[in-house]
C-alpha positions in Angstrom: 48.0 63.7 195.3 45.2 62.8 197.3 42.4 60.0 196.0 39.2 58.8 198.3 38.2 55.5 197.2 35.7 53.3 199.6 38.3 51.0 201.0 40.4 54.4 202.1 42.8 57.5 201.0 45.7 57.0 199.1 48.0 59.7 199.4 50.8 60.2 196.4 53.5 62.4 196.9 52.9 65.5 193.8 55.7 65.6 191.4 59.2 66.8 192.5 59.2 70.3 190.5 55.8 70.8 192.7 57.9 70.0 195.7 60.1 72.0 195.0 58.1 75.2 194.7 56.4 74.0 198.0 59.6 73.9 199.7 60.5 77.5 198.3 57.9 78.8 199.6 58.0 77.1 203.3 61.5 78.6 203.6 60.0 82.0 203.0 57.5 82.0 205.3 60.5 80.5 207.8 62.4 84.1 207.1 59.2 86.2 206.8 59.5 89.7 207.8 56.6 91.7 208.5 55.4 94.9 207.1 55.7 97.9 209.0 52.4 99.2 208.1 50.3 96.2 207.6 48.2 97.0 210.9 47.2 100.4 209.7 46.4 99.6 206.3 44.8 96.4 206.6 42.7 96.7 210.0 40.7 99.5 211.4 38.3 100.5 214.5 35.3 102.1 215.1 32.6 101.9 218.1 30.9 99.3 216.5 33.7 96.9 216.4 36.5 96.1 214.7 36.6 96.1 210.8 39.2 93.9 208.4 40.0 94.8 204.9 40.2 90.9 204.3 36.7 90.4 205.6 34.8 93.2 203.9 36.9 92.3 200.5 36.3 88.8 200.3 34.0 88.2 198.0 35.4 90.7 195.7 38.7 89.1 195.9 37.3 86.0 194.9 35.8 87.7 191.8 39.4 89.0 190.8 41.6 86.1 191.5 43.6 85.8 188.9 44.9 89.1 189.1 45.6 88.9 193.0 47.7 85.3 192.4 49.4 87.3 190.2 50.3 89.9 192.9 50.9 87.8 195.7 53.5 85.3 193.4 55.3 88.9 193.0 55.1 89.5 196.2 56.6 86.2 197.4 59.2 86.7 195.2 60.4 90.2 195.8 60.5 88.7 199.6 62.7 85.3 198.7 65.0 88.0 196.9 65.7 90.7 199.6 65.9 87.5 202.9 68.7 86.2 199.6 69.9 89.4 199.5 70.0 89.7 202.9 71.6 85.8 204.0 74.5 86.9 201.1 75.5 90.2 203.2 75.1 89.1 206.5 77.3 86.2 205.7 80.1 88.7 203.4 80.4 91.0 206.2 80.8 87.8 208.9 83.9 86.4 206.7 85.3 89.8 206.6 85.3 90.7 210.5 88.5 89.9 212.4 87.6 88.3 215.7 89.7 87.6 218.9 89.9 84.3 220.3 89.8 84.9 224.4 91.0 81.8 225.9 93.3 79.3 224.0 96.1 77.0 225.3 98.6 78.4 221.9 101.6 79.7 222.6 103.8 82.2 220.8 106.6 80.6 218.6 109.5 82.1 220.9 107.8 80.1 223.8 109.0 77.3 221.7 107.9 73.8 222.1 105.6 74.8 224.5 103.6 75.4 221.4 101.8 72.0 220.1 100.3 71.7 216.6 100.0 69.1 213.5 97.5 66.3 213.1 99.4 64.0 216.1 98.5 67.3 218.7 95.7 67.6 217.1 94.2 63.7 217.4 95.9 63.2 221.2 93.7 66.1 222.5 92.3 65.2 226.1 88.8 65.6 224.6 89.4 62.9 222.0 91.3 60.5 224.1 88.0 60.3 226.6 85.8 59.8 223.6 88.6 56.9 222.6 87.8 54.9 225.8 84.3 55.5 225.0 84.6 54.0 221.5 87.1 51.6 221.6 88.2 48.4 223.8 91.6 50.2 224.1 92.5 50.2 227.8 94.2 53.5 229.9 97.2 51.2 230.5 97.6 50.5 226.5 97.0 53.8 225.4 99.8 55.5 227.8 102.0 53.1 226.7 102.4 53.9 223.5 103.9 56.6 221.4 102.5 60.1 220.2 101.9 58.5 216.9 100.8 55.6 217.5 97.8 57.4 219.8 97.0 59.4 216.7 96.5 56.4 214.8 94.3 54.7 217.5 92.3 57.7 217.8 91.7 58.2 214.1 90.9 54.7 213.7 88.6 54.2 216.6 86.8 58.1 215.9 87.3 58.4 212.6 87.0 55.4 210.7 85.6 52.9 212.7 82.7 55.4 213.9 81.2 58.4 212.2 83.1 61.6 213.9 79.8 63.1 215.0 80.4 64.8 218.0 81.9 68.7 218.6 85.5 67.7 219.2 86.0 64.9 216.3 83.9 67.4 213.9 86.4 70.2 214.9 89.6 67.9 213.3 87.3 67.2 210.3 87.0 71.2 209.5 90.8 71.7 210.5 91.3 68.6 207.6 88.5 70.3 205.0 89.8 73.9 205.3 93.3 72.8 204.6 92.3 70.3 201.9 92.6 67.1 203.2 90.6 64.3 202.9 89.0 63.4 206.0 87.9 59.7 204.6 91.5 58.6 204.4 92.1 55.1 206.4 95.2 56.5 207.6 97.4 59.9 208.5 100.4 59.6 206.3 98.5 62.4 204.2 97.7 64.9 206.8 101.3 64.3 208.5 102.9 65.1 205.2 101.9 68.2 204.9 102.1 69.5 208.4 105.6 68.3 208.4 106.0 70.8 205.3 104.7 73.8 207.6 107.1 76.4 208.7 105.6 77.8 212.5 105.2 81.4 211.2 103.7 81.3 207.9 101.5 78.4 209.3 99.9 80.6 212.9 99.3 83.5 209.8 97.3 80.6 207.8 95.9 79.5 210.2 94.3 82.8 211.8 93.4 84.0 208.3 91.3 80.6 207.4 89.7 81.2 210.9 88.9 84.3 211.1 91.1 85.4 214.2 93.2 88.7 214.6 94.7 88.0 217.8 95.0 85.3 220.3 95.3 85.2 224.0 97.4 82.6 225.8 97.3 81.1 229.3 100.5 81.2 230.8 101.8 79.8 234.0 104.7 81.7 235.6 105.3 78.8 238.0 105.2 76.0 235.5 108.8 75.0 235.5 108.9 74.1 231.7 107.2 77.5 230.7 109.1 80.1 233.5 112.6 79.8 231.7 111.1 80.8 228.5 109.8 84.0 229.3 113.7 85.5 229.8 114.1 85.2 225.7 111.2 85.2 224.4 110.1 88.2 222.4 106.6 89.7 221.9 104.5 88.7 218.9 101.1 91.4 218.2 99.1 88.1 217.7 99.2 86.5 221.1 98.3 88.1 224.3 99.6 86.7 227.7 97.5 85.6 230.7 98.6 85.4 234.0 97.8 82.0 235.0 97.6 81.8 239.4 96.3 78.2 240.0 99.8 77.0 241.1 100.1 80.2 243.3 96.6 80.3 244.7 95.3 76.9 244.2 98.5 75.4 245.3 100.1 77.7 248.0 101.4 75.0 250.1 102.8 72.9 247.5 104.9 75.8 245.9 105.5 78.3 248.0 109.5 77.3 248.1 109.4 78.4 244.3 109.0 81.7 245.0 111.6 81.3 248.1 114.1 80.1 246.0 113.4 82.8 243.3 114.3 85.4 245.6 111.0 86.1 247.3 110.7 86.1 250.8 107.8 84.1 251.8 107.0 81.5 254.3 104.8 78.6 254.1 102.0 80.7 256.9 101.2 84.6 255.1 102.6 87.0 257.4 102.1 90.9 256.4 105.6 90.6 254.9 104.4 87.7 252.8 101.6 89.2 251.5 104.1 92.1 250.3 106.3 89.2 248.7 103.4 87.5 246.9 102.4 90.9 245.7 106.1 91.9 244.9 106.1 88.7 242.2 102.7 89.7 240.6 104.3 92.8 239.9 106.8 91.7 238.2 105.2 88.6 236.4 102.6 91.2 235.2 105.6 93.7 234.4 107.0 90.9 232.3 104.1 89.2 230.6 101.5 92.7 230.1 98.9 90.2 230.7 95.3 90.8 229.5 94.0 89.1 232.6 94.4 87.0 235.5 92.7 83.9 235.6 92.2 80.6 237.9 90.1 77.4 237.8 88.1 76.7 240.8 86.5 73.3 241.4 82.7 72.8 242.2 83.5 73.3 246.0 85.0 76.8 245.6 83.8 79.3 248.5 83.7 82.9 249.2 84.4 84.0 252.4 86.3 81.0 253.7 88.9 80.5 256.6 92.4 79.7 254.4 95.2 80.7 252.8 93.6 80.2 249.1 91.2 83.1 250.7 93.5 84.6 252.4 96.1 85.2 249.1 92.7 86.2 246.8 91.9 88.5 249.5 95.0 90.2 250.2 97.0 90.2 247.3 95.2 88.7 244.1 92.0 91.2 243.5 93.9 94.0 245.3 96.7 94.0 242.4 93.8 93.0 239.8 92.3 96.3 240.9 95.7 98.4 241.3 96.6 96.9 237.7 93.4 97.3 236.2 93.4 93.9 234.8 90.8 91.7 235.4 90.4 88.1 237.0 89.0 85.3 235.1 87.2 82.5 237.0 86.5 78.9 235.7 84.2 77.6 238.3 83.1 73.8 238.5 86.0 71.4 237.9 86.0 68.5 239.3 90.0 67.1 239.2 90.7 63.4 238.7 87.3 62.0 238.9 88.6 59.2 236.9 92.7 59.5 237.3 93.5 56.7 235.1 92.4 58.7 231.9 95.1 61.4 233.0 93.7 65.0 232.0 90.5 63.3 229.7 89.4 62.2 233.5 88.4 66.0 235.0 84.4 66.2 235.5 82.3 69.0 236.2 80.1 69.9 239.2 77.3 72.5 240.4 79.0 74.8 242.2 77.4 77.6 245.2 77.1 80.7 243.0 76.6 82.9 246.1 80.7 83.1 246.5 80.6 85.4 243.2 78.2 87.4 244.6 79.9 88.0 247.7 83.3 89.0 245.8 81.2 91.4 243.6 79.5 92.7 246.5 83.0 93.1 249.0 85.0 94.1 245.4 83.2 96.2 244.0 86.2 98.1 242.0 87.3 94.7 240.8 86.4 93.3 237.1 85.5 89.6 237.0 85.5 86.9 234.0 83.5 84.4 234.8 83.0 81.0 233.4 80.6 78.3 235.0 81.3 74.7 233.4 78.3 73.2 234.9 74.9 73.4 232.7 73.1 73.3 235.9 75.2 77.1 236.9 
């Protein structure tokens, strides 16, 4: 493929059965697993120095060639077949194991509608609508204004048609669409809308799971969330989905809903006395009693510190890690949101910050019976 001439080299690629074989063998030597007893066989020591097998046998290598080309192609090829073997098992044994998903926002069907899913859900997700005002001229005011539907048409058109769905969350709707058999290159959703209108809720979560992979699923619940707290009186437990208790409203937020619990039947003030401490704990109890959470959990913006001088403190303090630890039940922490850096893009406008990392080392270090989940959204964390 290569030719000197005076004026210069010309280089021609060889022909494509050679590249080909070339490209075999480069993916080989990508994969290559050593031999566990090449260094004994092949090198030895002595005071005078080191001495190679390959140095001492060159030139009689060289005499025998043929034979040796004829080896080493064997070789080569008993490798490609055990790293094929090998890729073929590895991946078998990957689509057979049953995984748990540890944080999703699903819900079990007696929650009811709490529970969002079809291609509308699907498109409108907060991740998507940010990359919408990225992509599009579409403003905030516009987008709001319109119906579910209509979003999911904007969306697809701006993400999916207009642009190439490259990133991580438009790439995640085209596997949903490939591993149900949809065409992802349609101009529009009447498709995809068809057949999850056809879907009943029960028989769809068990496809669902089953195409991804998933055993068992665990929630994030809210027990102070005024749409979600009725629901748990009826609803029945399902072995796929696992609750979590959910505290930002009641730690995050003491001071805007302290009156909830008052008017449940709790008696707690505004200001934690010792009685209120017993109160808060009293409604853990029973939330936990209720839900058989797998955890606690809580996100914490960039700011978050540990020890501090307020109530937030005060409540993880006194009654948050001591019934994690009494319970045996960990707490989660998502550490680094920033909220409402841009409020006019609703939920899509949250950001992330570097948060002080030393505040988890001093609840390790004054907890030490406690189990802790932790999550840092920041790369720099």
């Amino acid at each position: 493929p290569v030719r000197n001439f005076p004026a210069g080299t010309t280089t021609r690629p060889p022909p494509a059965e050679w590249q080909a074989a070339m490209a075999l063998w480069m993916a080989a030597l990508h994969i290559f697993l050593p031999s566990p007893t090449a260094p004994y066989r092949v090198i030895s020591k002595s005071r005078a120095g080191n001495r190679t097998a390959v140095t001492e046998s060159a030139v009689r290598r060289s005499q025998s060639r043929r034979v040796m080309c004829g080896y080493d192609k064997l070789y080569r090829l008993g490798r490609i077949e055990l790293m094929t073997n090998l890729l073929e098992t590895v991946t078998e044994e990957l689509q057979a194991a049953q995984f748990i998903d540890m944080h999703t926002h699903l819900f079990r069907p007696s929650l009811g509608t709490l529970g969002l899913w079809g291609i509308d859900e699907l498109l409108t997700y907060h991740y998507l609508e940010a990359e919408l005002f990225r992509s599009s001229d579409i403003t905030p005011e516009r987008y709001f204004s319109l119906s579910k539907k209509e979003k999911a048409d904007a969306i697809w058109k701006a993400l999916f048609v207009d642009h190439l769905p490259v990133s991580e969350a438009t790439r995640g709707v085209v596997a949903v669409l490939q591993a149900f058999g949809l065409p992802t290159e349609s101009k529009d959703l009447r498709q995809a809308r068809k057949f999850f209108g056809a879907q009943k809720i029960e028989s769809h979560i068990k496809n669902v799971m089953q195409l991804a992979g998933i055993s068992e699923v665990v929630m994030t619940n809210d027990p102070l969330d005024p749409a979600e707290e009725p629901l748990w009186k009826k609803s029945t437990p399902h072995k796929a989905f696992h609750a979590v208790l959910r505290l930002d409203r009641i730690w995050k937020k003491w001071t805007e809903h302290w009156r909830v619990l008052e008017q449940a039947g709790y008696k707690v003030e505004q200001y934690l006395s010792p009685k209120g401490v017993r109160e808060v704990r009293r409604f853990l109890d029973d939330w936990v009693k209720r839900m058989q959470p797998i955890y606690m959990a809580v996100s914490l913006p960039d700011t978050f510190q540990y020890p501090e001088e307020s109530t937030r403190a005060q409540l993880l303090r006194e009654v948050v890690l001591p019934a994690c630890r009494d319970l045996k039940i960990p707490l989660s922490t998502m550490i680094g949101v920033r909220y409402q850096v841009n409020p006019a893009i609703k939920l899509a406008g949250d950001a992330v910050g570097k948060a002080d990392l030393r505040a988890l080392e001093n609840l390790a270090r004054n907890f030490p019976a406690n189990r802790f989940l932790v999550s840092v959204l920041s790369r720099e964390n």
